[in-house]
N, C-alpha and C positions, 0 to 999 in steps of 0.2 A: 724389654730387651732380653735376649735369651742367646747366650753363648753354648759352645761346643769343646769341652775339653781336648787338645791335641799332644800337650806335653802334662808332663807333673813332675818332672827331675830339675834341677839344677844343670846338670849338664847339658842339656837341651834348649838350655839359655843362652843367649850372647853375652860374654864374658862383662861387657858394659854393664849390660842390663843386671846380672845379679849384683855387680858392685854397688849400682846406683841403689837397688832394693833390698842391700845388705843382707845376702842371700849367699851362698855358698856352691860350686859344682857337684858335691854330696849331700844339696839338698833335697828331700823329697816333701812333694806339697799333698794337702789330705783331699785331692782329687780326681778322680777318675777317668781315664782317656776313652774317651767316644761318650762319656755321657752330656747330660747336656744340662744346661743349670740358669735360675734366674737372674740377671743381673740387678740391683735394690740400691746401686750405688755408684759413682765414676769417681773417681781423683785423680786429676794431676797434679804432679808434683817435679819440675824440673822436665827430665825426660822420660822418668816413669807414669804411665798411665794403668790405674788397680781397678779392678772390681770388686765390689761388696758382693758374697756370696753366699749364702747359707748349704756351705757342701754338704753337711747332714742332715741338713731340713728337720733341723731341733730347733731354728730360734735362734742361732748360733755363729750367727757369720764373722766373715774373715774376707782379708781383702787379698785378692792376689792377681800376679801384674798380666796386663793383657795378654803379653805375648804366649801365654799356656793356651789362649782359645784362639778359634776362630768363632768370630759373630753369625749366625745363626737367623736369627729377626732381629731387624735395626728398629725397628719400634719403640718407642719410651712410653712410659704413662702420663696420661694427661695431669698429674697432680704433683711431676717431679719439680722441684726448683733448682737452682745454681744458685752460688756462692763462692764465695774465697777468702783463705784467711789468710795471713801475714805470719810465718815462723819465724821469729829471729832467727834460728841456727840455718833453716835450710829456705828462707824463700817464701814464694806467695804457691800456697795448695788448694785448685782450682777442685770443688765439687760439686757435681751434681749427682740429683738423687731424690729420696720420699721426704717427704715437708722437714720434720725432724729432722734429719741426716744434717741440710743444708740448714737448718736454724743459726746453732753456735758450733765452737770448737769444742768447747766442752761437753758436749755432745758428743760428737763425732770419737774421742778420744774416750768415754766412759764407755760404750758400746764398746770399741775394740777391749778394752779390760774387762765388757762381760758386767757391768756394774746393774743391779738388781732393777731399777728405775727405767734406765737405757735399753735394757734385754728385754722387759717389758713391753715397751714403746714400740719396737721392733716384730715383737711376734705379732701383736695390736693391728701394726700394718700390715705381716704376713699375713694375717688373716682376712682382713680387710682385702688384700690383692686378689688374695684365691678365689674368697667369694667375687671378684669384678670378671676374674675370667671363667667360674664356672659359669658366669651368667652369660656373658660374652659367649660361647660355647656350647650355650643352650638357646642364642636366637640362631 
């Protein structure tokens, strides 16, 4: 799946929407408008729907909520799974994504904090991806 950056502000959002993604009209997201980027991850969560992004293509990703793209290629990878956890505070957060992602929560939750195991895991599959579509690209 591969999206297309249209917004990166806060302001450019529906007033709902940053509420619900606890986001602010002065915020600015570390994304680029017209570029185009992989998606590695889906969640929903109530009325927000995110994508897992690696904006810097370090390893590095971040989830940020769809309405910044338009989709691009609705394609997924044959090896994504779904899942859903239970939050007490906010509800059942529906994911899909790479094997790992959709395993546990604790997962899903160490990666966003960047924890050394999870960041690992992550680049593992980045790599993994790349090589499927340099190959993909070379028949």
């Amino acid at each position: 799946m591969k999206v297309k950056c249209i917004y990166n502000k806060g302001n450019q959002l529906p007033k709902k929407i940053l509420e619900e993604w606890h986001q602010f009209p002065t915020s600015e997201f570390w994304i680029e408008i017209g570029s185009e980027y992989d998606v590695f991850g889906i969640y929903q969560k109530g009325n927000i729907i995110c994508y897992l992004i690696d904006s810097f293509d370090q390893g590095k990703p971040d989830w940020f909520v769809a309405e910044l793209f338009e989709i691009i290629d609705h394609s997924i990878p044959l090896d994504w799974k779904v899942n859903y956890f239970l939050e007490e505070e906010t509800g059942t957060k529906l994911i899909i994504g790479f094997p790992k992602l959709t395993e546990n929560q604790s997962f899903l939750y160490k990666l966003e904090d960047r924890e050394i195991n999870e960041s690992y895991e992550f680049r593992k599959y980045l790599a993994e991806y790349r090589n499927r579509i340099r190959e993909q690209n070379m028949d």
